[in-house]
C-alpha positions as CSV (number, residue, x, y, z in Angstrom):
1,X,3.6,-20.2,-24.7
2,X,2.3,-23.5,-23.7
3,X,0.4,-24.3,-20.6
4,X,2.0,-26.5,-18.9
5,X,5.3,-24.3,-19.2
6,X,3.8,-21.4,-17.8
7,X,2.7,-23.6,-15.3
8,X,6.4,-24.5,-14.7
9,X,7.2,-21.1,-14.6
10,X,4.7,-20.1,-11.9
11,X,5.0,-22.9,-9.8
12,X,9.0,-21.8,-10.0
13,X,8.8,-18.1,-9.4
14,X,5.7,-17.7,-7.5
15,X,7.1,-18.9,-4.2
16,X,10.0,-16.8,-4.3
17,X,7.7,-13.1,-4.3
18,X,6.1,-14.0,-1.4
19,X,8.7,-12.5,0.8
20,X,8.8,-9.5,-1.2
21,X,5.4,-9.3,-1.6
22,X,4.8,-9.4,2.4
23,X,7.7,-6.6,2.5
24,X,5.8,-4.4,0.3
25,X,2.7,-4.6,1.7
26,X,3.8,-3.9,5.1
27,X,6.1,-0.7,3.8
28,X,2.6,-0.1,1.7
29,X,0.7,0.1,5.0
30,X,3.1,2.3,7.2
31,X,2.9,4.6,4.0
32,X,-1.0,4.6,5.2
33,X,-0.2,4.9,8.7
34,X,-1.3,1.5,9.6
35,X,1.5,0.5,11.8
36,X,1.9,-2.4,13.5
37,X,0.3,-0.9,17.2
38,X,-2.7,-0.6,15.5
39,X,-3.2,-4.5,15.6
40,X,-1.2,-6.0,18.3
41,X,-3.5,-7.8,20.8
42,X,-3.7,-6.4,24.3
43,X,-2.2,-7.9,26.8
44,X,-4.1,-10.3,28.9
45,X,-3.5,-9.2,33.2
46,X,-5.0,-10.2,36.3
47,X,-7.8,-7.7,37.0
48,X,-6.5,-8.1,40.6
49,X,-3.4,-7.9,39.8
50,X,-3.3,-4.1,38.5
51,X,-6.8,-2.9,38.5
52,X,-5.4,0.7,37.6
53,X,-4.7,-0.1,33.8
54,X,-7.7,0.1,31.8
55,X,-6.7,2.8,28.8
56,X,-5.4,1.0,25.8
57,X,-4.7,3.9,23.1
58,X,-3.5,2.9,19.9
59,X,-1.5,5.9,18.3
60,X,0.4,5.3,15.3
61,X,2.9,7.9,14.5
62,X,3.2,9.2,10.7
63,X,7.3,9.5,10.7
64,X,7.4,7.2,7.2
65,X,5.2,8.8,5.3
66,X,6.6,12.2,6.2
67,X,10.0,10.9,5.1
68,X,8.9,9.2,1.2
69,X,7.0,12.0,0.9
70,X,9.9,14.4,1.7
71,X,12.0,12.5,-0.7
72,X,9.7,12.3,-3.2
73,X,8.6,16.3,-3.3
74,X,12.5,16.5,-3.6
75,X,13.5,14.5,-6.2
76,X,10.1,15.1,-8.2
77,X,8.0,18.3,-8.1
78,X,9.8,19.6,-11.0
79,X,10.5,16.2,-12.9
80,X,13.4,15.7,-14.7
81,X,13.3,16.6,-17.9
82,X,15.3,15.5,-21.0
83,X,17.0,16.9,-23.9
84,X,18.4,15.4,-27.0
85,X,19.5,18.1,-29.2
86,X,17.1,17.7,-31.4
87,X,14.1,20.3,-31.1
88,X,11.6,17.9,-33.0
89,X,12.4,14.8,-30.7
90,X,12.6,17.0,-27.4
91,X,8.3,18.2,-28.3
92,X,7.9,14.8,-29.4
93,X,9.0,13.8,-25.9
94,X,7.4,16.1,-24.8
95,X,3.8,15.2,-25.9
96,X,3.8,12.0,-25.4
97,X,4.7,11.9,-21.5
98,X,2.0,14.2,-21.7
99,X,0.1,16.5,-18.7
100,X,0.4,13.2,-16.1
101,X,4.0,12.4,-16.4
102,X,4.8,14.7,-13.0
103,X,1.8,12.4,-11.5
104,X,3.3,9.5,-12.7
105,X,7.0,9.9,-11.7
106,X,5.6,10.5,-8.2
107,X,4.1,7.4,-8.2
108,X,6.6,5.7,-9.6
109,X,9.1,7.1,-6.8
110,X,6.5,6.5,-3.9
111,X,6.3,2.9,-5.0
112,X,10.4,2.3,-5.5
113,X,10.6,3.8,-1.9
114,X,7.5,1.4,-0.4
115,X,8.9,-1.6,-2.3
116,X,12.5,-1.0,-3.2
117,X,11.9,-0.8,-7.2
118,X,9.1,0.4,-8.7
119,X,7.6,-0.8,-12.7
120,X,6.7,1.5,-15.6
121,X,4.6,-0.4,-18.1
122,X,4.5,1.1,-22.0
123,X,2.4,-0.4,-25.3
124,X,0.7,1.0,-28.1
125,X,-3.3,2.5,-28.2
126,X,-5.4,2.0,-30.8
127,X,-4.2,4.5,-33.0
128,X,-0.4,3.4,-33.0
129,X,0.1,6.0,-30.2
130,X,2.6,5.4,-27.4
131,X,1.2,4.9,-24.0
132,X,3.2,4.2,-20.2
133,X,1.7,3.8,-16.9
134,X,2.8,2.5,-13.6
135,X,2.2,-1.0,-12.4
136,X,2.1,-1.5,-8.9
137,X,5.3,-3.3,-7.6
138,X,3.4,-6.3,-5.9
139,X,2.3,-7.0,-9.4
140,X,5.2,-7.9,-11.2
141,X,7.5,-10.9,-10.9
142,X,10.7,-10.1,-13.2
143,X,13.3,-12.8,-14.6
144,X,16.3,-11.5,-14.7
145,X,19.6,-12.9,-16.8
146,X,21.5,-14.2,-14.7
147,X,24.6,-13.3,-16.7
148,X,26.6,-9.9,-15.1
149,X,24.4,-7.8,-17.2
150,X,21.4,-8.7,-15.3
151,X,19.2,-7.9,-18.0
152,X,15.4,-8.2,-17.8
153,X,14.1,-11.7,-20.2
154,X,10.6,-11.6,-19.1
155,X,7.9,-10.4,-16.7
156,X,5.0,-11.9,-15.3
157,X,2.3,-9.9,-14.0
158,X,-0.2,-11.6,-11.5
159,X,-3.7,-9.8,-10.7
160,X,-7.2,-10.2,-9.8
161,X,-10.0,-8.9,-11.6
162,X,-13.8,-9.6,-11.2
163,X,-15.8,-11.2,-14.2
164,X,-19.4,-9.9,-15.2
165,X,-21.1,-11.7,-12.8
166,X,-18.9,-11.0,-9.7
167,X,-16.4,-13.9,-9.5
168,X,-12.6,-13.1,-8.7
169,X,-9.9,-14.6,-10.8
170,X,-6.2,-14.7,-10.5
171,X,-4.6,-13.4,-13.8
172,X,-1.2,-14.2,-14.9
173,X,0.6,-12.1,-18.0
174,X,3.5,-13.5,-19.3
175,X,5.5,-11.0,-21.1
176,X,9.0,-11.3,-23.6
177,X,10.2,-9.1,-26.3
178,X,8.3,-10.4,-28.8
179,X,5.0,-11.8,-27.2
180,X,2.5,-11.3,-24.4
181,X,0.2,-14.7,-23.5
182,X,-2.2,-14.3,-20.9
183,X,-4.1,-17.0,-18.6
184,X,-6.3,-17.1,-15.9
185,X,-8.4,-18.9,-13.0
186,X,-10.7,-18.6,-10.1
187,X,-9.2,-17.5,-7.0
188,X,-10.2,-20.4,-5.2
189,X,-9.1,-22.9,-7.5
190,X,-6.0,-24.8,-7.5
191,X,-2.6,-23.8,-10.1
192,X,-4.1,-26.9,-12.4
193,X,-7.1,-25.2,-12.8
194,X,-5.7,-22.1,-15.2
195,X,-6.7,-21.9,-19.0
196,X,-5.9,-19.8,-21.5
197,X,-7.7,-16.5,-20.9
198,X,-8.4,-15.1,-24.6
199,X,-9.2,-11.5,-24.4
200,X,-7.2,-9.9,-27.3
201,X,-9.3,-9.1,-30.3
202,X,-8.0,-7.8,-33.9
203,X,-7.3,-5.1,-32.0
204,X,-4.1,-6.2,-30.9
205,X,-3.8,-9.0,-33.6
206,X,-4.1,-7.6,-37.1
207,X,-6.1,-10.0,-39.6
208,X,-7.4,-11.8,-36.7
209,X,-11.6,-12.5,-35.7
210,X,-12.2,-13.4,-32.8
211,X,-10.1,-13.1,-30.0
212,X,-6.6,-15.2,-28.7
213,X,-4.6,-14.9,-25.6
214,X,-1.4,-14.4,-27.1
215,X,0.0,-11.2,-29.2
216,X,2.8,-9.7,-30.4
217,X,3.7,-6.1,-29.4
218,X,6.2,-5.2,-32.2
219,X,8.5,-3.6,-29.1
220,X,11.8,-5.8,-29.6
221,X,12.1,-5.5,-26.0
222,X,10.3,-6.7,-22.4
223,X,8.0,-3.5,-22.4
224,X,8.4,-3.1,-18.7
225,X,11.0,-0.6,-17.1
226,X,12.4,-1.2,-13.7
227,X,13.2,1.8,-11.3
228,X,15.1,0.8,-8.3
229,X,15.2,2.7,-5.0
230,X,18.9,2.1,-4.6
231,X,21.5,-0.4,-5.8
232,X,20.3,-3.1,-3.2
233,X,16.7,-2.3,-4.0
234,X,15.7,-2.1,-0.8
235,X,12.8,-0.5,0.8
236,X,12.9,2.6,3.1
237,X,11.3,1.3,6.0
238,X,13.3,-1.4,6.8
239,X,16.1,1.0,8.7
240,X,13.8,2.6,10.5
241,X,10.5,0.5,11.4
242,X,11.9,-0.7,15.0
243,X,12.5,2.8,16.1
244,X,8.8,3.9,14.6
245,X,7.3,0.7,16.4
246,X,9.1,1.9,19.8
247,X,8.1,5.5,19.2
248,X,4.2,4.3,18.9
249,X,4.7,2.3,22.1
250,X,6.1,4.7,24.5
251,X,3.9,7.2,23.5
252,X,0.5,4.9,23.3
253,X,2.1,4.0,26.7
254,X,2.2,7.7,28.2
255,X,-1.4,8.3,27.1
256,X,-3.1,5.3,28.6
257,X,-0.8,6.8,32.0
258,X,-2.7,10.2,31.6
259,X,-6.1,8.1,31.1
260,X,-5.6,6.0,33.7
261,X,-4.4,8.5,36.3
262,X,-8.1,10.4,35.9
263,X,-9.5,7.4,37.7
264,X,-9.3,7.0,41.1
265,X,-10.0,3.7,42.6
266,X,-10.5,3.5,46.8
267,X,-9.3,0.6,48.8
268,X,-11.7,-0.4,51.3
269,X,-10.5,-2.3,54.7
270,X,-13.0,-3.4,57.5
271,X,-15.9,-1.2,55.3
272,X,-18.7,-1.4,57.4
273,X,-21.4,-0.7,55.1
274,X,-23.5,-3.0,52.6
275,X,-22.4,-2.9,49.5
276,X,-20.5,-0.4,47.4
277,X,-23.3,2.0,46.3
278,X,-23.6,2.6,50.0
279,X,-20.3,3.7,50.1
280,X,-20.7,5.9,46.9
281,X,-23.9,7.4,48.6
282,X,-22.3,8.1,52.1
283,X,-18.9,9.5,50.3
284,X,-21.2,11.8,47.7
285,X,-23.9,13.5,50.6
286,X,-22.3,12.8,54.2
287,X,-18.7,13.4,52.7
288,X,-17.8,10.3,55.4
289,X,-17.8,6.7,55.7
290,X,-18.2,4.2,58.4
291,X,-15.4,1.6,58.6
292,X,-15.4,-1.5,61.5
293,X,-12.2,-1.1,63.9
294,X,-10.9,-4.3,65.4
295,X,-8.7,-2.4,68.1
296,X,-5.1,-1.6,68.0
297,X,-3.2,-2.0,65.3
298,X,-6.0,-2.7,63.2
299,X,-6.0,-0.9,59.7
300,X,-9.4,-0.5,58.8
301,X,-9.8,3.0,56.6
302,X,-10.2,4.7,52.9
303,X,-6.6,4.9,51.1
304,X,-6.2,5.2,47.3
305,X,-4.2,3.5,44.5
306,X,-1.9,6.4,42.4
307,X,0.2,6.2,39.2
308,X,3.7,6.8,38.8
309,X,4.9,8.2,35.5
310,X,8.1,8.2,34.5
311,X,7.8,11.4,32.4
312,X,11.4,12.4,32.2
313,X,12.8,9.3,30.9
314,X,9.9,9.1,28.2
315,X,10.6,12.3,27.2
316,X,14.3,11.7,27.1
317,X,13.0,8.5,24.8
318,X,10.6,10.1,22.3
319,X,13.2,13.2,22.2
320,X,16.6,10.2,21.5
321,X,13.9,8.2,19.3
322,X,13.0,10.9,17.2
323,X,16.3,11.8,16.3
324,X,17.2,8.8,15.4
325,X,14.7,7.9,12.9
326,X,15.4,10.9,10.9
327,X,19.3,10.1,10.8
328,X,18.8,6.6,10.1
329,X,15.6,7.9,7.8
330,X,18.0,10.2,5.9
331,X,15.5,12.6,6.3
332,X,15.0,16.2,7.3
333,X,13.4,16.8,10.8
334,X,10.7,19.4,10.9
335,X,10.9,20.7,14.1
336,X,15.4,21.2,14.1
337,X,15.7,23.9,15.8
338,X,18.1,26.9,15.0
339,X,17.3,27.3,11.2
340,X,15.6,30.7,11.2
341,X,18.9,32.7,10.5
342,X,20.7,29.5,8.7
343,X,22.1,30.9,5.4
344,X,21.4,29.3,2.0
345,X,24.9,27.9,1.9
346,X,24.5,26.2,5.3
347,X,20.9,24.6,4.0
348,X,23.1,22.5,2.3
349,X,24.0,20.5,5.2
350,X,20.6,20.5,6.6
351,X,19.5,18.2,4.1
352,X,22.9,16.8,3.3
353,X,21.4,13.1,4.8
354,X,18.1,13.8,2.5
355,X,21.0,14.2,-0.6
356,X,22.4,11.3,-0.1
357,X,19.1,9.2,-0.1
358,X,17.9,10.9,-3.6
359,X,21.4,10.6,-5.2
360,X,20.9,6.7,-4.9
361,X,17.7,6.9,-6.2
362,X,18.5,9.6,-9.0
363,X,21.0,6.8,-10.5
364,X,18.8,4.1,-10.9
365,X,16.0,6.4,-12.4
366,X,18.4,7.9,-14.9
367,X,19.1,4.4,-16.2
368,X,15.1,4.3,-16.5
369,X,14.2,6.9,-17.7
370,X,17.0,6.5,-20.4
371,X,15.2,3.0,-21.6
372,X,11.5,5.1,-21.6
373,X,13.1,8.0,-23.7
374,X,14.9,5.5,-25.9
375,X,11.4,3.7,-26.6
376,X,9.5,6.5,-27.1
377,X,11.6,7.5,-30.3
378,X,12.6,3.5,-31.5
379,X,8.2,3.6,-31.7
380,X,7.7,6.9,-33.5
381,X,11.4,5.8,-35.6
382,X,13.6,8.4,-34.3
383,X,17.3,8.1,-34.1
384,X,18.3,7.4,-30.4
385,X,21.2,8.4,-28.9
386,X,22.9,10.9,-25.7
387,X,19.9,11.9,-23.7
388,X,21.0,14.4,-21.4
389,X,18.5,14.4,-18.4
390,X,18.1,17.8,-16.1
391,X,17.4,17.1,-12.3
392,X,16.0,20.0,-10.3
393,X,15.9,19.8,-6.1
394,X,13.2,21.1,-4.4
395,X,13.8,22.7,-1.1
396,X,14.5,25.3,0.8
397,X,17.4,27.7,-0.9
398,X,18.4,31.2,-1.5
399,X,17.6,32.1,-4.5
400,X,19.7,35.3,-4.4
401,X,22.6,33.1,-4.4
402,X,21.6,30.8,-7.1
403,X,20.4,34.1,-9.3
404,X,24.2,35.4,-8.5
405,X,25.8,32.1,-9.8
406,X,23.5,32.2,-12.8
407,X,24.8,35.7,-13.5
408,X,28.7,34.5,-13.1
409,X,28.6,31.8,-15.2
410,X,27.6,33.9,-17.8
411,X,30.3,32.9,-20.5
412,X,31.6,29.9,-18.4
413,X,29.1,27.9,-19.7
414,X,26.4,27.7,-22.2
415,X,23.3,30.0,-21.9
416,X,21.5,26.5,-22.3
417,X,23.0,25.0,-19.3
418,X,22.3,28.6,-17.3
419,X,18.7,28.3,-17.9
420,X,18.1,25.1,-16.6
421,X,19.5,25.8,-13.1
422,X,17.9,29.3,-12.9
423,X,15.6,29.4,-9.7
424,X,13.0,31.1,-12.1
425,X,13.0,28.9,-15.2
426,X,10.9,25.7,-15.4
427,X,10.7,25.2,-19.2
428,X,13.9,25.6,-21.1
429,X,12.7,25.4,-24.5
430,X,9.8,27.7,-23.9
431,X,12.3,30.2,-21.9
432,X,14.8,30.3,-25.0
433,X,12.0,31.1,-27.3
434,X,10.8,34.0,-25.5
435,X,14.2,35.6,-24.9
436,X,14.3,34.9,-28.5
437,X,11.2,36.5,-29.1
438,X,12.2,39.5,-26.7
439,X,15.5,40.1,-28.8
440,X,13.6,40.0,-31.8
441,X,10.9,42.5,-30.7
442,X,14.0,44.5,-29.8
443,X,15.8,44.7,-32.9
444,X,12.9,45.8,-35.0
445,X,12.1,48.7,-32.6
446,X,16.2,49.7,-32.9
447,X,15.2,49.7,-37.0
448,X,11.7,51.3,-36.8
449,X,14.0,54.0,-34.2
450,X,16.6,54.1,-36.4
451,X,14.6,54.9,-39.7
452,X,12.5,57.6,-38.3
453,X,15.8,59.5,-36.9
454,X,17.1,59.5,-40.4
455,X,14.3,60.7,-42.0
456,X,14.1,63.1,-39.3
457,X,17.8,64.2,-39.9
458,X,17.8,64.0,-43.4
459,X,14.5,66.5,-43.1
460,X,16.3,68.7,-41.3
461,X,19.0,69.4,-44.2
């Protein structure tokens, strides 16, 4: 690609990811409990105005965190795993996602839930092998059709890295289906400034010396994979970061009351002593104090400033607060009361909210997830086709009752299918082959049984 049209193409797409960009860093830093009280300034009052507020706690409640990583340890820690009647394809699959992919799909979910979609990146190692890792969402600027299909044309990737003597640049990756060109410049230089940044070798480019920065991946496709938190690809926060900003108020509020009320600060009228270590010296060995009386109706004497606290209404808020952000949350609250003697079928509607958050997710990762498969097998030549993808929740159930549905289905539906939703099972394949193995261990001790009764019978006549 040409430099001035990936100039164009910057200067035209750029703008546009800085709103997203500032959404996803903010949902990034609740995720780290950096909320917002943490750096508001404090408020500027008249010393003599309230002398009495001095406390300024900063507490910074950890309900998003709790609720992504509820989500994600439902939808995710047993990842979905895929079948495509073909034993060979399914453990070629299988190795290549390899020991991270649970890692990986947690990642991927955590950043989809942060900043609405998350990216899976995939290419090819130096021995032909497939590779995938996730790219952080803040990364990627995507150019999408803009025919109803809203397919995916191109991506370009904007980072920094540090050169070999310390300097930061800002690197741009333009990707297609066919090519990848790469370019780069300092970060305090202007847009005009970027040149081609060559840094692929023969590696990448077969028959080349040297090194160019532009290659072809051989993919046919943009070999980025988009997986959306929801149709809208919108972020979690953004329900519920008001109510989390007025939870860290009131209760950053109630805990500078507590502070401040430990203090207690004496108003002096018509003191007749020096200064105020005089007064502190009389009060702390003579337990009195001498005060200058002007006659009647004079109001010379020792009275103290108090604190009111309103602790019935702030409770009454942080209770009305709480509950809110886990309904609007679509999460699960912790602390809900009564769910010691709740049976497994009424679980269901405990985390009925939680559902309906990881079903909207759960479609736009299948059509993901669908694309990685797909390119797995187009690399290692593979027919594609149906991949049926198995979903397991993670939460709290009866297993009894799910053991009793697996035994009922029994001739219902395929042993297959029985398997994969049996509480005990985690590996299909590797559960099939030892009930194979089982039955086959079986059999030959009916034969070795069966042979020595004969001879024994046949002894015996």
């Amino acid at each position: 690609m040409e430099l001035e049209v990936i100039k164009k193409l910057i200067k035209k797409y750029l703008p546009g990811h800085g709103d997203f960009l500032r959404k996803a860093m903010i949902a990034k830093r609740y995720y780290q409990a950096q909320n917002d009280i943490l750096f508001m300034e404090k408020k500027k009052t008249d010393e003599t105005e309230n002398p009495m507020r001095n406390a300024d706690n900063r507490i910074a409640m950890t309900f998003y965190p709790l609720l992504v990583d509820q989500k994600i340890a439902y939808l995710f820690t047993a990842p979905p795993l895929f079948d495509t009647k073909n034993e060979e394809a399914n453990q070629l699959i299988t190795n290549t996602l390899g020991g991270e992919y649970a890692a990986k799909v947690q990642e991927l979910g955590t950043n989809a839930a942060n900043s609405g979609i998350g990216w899976l990146h995939y290419w090819t190692d130096e021995n032909n092998d497939f590779q995938y890792g996730v790219v952080p969402s803040e990364q990627i600027i995507p150019v999408w059709s803009p025919k109803l299909s809203h397919e995916l044309l191109a991506v370009l990737r904007v980072y920094q890295e540090f050169d070999d003597n310390g300097d930061i640049y800002d690197v741009y990756e333009f990707w297609d289906d066919e090519t990848c060109t790469k370019y780069r410049k300092r970060g305090c230089d202007e847009l005009q400034m970027l040149t081609p940044y060559p840094c692929f070798t023969d590696f990448y480019i077969s028959g080349m010396s040297g090194a160019d920065n532009e290659y072809r991946h051989n993919f046919g496709a943009v070999p980025f994979i988009p997986f959306r938190n929801n149709q809208l690809a919108t972020s979690d926060l953004f329900r519920i970061k008001k109510l989390i900003d007025a939870y860290d108020k009131t209760i950053s509020g109630f805990m500078n009351d507590l502070e401040d009320i430990q203090e207690v600060i004496f108003v002096l009228t018509n003191y007749g002593g020096e200064d105020l270590n005089e007064f502190l010296k009389n009060l702390k060995y003579y337990k009195t104090i001498s005060v200058e009386s002007a006659g009647t109706g004079d109001s010379a004497g020792v009275s103290t400033l108090n604190i009111d606290i309103p602790v019935e209404a702030r409770r009454e808020m942080m209770v009305t607060t709480k509950k809110a952000i886990f309904t609007m949350g679509q999460g699960v609250d912790p602390e809900q009361q009564g769910l010691n003697s709740t049976s497994g079928e009424a679980m269901k509607f405990v985390y009925s909210l939680l559902e309906l958050k990881a079903g909207q997710l759960e479609t736009q990762f299948r059509m993901g997830f669908d694309k990685l498969i797909n390119a797995i097998l187009r690399h290692y030549n593979r027919d594609t086709g149906p991949i049926i993808q198995t979903w397991t929740r993670t939460s709290i159930k009866n297993d009894a009752d799910l053991v009793s549905m697996c035994r009922n289905s029994v001739g219902v539906v395929s042993n297959k299918t029985i398997l994969a939703h049996h509480p005990f099972v985690d590996d299909v394949s590797e559960e099939q082959k030892e009930i194979a193995k089982e039955q086959q261990e079986q059999m030959e001790a009916m034969d070795m049984y069966g042979g020595a009764f004969n001879k024994a019978k046949g002894g015996e006549s």
